[in-house]
C-alpha positions in Angstrom: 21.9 8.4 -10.0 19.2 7.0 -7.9 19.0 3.4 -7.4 18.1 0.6 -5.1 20.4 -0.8 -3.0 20.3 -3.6 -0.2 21.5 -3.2 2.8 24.9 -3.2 3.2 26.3 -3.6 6.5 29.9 -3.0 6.0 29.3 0.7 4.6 29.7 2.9 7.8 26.8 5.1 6.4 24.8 2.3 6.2 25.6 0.9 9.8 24.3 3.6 11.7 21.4 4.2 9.8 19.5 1.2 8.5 20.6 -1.4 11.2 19.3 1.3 13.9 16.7 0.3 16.4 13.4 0.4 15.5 12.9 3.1 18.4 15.4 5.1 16.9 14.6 4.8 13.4 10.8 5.9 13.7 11.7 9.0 15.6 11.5 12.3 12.8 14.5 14.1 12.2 14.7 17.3 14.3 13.1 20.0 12.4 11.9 17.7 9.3 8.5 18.9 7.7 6.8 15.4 6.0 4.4 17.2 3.9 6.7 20.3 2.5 7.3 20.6 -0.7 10.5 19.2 -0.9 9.7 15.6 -0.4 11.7 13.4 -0.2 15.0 14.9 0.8 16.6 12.2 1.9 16.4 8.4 0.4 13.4 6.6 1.1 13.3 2.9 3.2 11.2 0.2 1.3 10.5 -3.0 3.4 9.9 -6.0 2.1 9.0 -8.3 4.6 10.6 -11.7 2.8 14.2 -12.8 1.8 15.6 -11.4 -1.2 15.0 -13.1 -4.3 11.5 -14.0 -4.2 8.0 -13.0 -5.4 7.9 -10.1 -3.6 11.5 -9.0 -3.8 11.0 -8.5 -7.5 8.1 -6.6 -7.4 9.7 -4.2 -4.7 12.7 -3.5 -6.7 11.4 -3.4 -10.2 8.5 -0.6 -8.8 11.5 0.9 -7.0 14.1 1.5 -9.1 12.0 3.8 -11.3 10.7 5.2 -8.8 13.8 6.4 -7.3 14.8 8.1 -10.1 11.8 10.0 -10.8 11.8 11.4 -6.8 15.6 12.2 -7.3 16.4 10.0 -4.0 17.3 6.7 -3.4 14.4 4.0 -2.1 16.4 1.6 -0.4 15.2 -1.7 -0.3 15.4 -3.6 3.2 14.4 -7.1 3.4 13.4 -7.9 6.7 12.0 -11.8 6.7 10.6 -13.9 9.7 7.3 -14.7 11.3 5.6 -15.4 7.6 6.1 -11.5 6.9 5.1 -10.2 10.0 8.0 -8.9 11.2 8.9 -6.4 8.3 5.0 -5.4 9.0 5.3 -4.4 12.6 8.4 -2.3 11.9 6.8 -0.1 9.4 3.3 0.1 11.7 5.5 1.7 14.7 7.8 3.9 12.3 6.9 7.8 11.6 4.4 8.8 9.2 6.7 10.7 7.6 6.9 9.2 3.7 10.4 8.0 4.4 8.9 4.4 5.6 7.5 2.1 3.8 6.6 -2.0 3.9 5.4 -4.3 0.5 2.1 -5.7 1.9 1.5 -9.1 0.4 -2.3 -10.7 0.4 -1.3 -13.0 3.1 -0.2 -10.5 5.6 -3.0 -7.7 4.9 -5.8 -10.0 4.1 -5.6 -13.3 5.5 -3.3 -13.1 8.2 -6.1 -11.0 10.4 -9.0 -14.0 10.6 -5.4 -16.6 10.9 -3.4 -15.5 14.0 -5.2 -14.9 16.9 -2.5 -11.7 17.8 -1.3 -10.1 15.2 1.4 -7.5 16.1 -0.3 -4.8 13.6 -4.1 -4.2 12.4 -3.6 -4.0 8.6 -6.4 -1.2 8.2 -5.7 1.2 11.2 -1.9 1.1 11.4 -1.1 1.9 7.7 -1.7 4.5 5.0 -2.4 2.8 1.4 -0.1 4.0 -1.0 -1.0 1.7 -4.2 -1.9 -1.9 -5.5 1.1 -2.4 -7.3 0.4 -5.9 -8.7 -1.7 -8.9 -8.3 -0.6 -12.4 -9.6 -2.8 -15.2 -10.4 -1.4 -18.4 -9.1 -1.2 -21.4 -11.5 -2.6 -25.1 -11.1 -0.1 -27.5 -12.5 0.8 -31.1 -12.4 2.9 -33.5 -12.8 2.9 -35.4 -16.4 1.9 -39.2 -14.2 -1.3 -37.5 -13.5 -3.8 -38.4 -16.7 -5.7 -35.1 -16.1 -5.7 -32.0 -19.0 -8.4 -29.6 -17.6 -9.6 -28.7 -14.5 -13.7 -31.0 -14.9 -11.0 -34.3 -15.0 -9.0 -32.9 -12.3 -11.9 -32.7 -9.8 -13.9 -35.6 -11.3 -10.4 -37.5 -10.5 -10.3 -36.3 -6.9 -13.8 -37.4 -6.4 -13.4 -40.6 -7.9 -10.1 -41.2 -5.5 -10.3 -39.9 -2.8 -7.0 -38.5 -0.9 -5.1 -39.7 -4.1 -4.2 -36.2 -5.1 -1.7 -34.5 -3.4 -1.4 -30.8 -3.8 1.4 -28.8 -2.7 1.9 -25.0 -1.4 5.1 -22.7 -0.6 3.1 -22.5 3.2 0.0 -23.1 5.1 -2.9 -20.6 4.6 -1.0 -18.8 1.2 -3.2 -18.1 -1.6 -2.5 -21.2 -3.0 -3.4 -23.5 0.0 -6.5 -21.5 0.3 -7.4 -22.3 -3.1 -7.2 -25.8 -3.0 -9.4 -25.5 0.3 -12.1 -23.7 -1.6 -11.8 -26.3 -3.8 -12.7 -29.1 -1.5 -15.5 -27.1 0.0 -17.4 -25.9 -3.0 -17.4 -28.8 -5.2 -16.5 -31.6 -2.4 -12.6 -32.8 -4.3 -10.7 -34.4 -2.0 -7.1 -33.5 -2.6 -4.8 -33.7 0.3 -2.8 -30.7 1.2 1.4 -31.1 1.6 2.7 -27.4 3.2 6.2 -26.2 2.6 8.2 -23.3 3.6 9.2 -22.4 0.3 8.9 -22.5 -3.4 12.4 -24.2 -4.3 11.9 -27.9 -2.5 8.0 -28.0 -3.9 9.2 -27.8 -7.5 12.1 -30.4 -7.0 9.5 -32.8 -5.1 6.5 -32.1 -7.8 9.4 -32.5 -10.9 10.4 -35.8 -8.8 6.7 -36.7 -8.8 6.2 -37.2 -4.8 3.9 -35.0 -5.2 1.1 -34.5 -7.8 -0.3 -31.1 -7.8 0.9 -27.5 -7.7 -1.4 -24.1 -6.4 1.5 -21.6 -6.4 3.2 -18.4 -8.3 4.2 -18.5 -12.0 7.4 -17.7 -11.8 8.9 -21.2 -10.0 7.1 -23.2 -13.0 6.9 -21.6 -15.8 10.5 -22.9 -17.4 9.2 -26.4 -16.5 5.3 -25.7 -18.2 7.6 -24.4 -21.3 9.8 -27.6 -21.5 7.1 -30.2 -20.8 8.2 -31.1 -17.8 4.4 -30.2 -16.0 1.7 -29.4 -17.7 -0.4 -26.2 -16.5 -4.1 -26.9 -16.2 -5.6 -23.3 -14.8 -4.7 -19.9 -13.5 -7.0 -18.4 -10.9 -7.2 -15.1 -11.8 -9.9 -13.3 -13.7 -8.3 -13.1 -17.4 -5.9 -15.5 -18.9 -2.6 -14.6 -18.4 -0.1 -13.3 -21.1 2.4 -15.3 -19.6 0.6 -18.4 -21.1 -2.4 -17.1 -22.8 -3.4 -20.9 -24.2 -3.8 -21.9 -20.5 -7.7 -20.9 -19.6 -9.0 -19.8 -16.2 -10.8 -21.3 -13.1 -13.6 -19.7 -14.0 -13.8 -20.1 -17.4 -13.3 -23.9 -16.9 -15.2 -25.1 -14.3 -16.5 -21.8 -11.4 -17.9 -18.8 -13.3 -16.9 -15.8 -11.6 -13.8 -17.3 -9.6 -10.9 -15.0 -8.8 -7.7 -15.6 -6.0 -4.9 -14.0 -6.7 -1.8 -12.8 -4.6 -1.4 -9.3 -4.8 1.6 -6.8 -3.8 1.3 -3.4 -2.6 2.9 -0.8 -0.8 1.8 1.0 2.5 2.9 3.7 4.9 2.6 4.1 8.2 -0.8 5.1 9.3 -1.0 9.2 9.6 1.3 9.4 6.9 -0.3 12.9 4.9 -1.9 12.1 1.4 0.0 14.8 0.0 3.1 12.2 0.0 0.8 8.7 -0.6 -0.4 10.7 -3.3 3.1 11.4 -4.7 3.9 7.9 -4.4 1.6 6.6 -5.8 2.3 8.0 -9.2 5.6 7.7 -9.3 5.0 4.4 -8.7 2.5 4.4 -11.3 4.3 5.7 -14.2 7.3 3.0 -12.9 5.2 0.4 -13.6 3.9 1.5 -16.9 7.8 1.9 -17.9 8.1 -0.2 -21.3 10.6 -2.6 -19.7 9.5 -2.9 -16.2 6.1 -3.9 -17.6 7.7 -6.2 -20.1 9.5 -8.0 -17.5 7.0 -8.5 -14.9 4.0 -9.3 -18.2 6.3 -12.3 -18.7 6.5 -13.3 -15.3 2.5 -13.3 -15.1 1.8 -10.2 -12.9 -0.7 -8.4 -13.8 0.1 -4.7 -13.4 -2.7 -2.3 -10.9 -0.8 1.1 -9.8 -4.1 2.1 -8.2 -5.2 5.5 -5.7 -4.7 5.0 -2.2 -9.0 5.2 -1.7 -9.0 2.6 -4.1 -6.4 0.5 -2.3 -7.9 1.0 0.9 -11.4 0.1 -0.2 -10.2 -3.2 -2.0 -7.7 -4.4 1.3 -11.5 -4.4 3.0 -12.4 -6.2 0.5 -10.3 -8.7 0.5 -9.8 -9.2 4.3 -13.4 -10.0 4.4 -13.1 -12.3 1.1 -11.0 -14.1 3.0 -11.9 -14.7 6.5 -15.1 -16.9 4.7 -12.2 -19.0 3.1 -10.4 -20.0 6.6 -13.3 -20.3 8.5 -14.3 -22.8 6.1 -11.1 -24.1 5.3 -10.2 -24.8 9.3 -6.8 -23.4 8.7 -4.1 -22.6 11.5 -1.2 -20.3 11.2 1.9 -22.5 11.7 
């Protein structure tokens, strides 16, 4: 039965293939044809560019595992953290375009990271072929309980009123969330002071602790603490509510008509890759996601399901990169 596996060192098989080279990875079987009819006939590599465990880790495998069965061969899933994602992104931009390559692209590394770091190992338009959006996911604004603020008009007027008395917290400098609370200070001049860290666990345990005041990050970290009290949620960013707590409203319904930043997960091939395959992955991906159970399970972790064409993709990774670039020149952010 096809299924997703992590890599597993100790399994001879495994050895030789997944921990090979990167030189010798991208190099084509002898013989292979990428865009006969028998794709895939061999299992399929699926980069995620982050530890296991996190945000993107679950999108990977949920999208996978269906996946996987439907192509009748395994899509391995091979975490490959460091450099804030990069890493896992260069592999895939120097492997073969052959459909048995593939890397998660996360909003930071496609969209913002090309206005952040002056050289970037990869160019997140020409070096890879969009398979699909597979997700976005609205971050959330949350508090600590000490701060006497319910909606986002008394958040702002508070940060106004005190200046640098707010501190707001992100899992890293320049993520969605930091980003956010930038635009934030430029559009309606709030003052809240930004606290950077390199992860999602220690910004919970500080913001429960109440050393720090104020959250921009994913649902998934909060939302057992939103549920027992223990923060309170004032906003999501995205476009709708979310059905992972529909009574919470939006940014833009609250306080900035028309405001939308969400992260957002999606999978890419190497550059060259023929559509006949990106097209094929893209709807098995699709119908993955639309599984009853898969979509259960990431509805109540607040994604927001896409499963878009590869033009469509394409077109919105533009999109975005330029979206973006306004938001760090303004912002004054540095990659760390």
């Amino acid at each position: 039965m096809p299924a997703v596996h992590a890599r597993k060192l100790p399994l001879l098989a495994a050895l030789f293939w997944w921990a090979a080279p990167a030189g010798v990875w991208a190099q084509p079987a002898a013989g292979s044809s990428p865009a006969s009819a028998n794709y895939p006939s061999r299992p399929i590599r699926f980069v995620v560019p982050f530890a296991p465990g996190g945000n993107a880790d679950t999108i990977a495998r949920n999208a996978a595992q269906k996946a996987a069965d439907a192509l009748g061969q395994q899509m391995v899933i091979d975490n490959r953290s460091g450099a804030n994602g990069n890493i896992g992104m260069e592999i895939v931009a120097r492997a073969a375009p052959d459909g048995y390559t593939l890397v998660l692209g996360y909003i930071a590394n496609v969209a913002i990271a090309p206005s952040l770091v002056a050289k970037l190992p990869y160019d997140p338009v020409k070096d890879y072929a969009p398979v699909t959006l597979l997700a976005t996911a609205p971050n959330i604004i949350v508090v600590h309980p000490s701060v006497q603020v319910r909606t986002m008009k008394e958040l702002i007027a508070l940060s106004k009123a005190k200046p640098k008395s707010i501190n707001f917290s992100s899992t890293i400098v320049a993520s969605v969330g930091h980003l956010t609370g930038e635009l934030f200070n430029t559009e309606l001049g709030a003052d809240p002071q930004h606290v950077p860290y390199k992860g999602s666990a220690q910004v919970v345990i500080d913001l429960l602790a109440g050393q720090i005041q104020m959250l921009i990050g994913g649902m998934s970290s909060v939302m057992p603490h939103i549920k027992a009290g223990r923060l309170r949620a004032i906003a999501v960013t995205g476009a709708q509510r979310s059905t992972a707590v529909p009574e919470v409203p939006t940014v833009a319904e609250s306080l900035m008509p028309g405001f939308e930043a969400t992260a957002w997960y999606g999978a890419l091939a190497p550059a060259g890759t023929p559509p006949a395959i990106t097209a094929r992955l893209q709807g098995e991906f699709a119908k993955a996601l639309a599984a009853p159970d898969v979509k259960q399970r990431l509805d109540n972790l607040g994604y927001v399901i896409v499963a878009n064409t590869p033009a469509e993709f394409a077109a919105y990774i533009k999109t975005e990169i330029a979206k973006w670039a306004k938001v760090v020149k303004a912002s004054g952010a540095k990659a760390q």
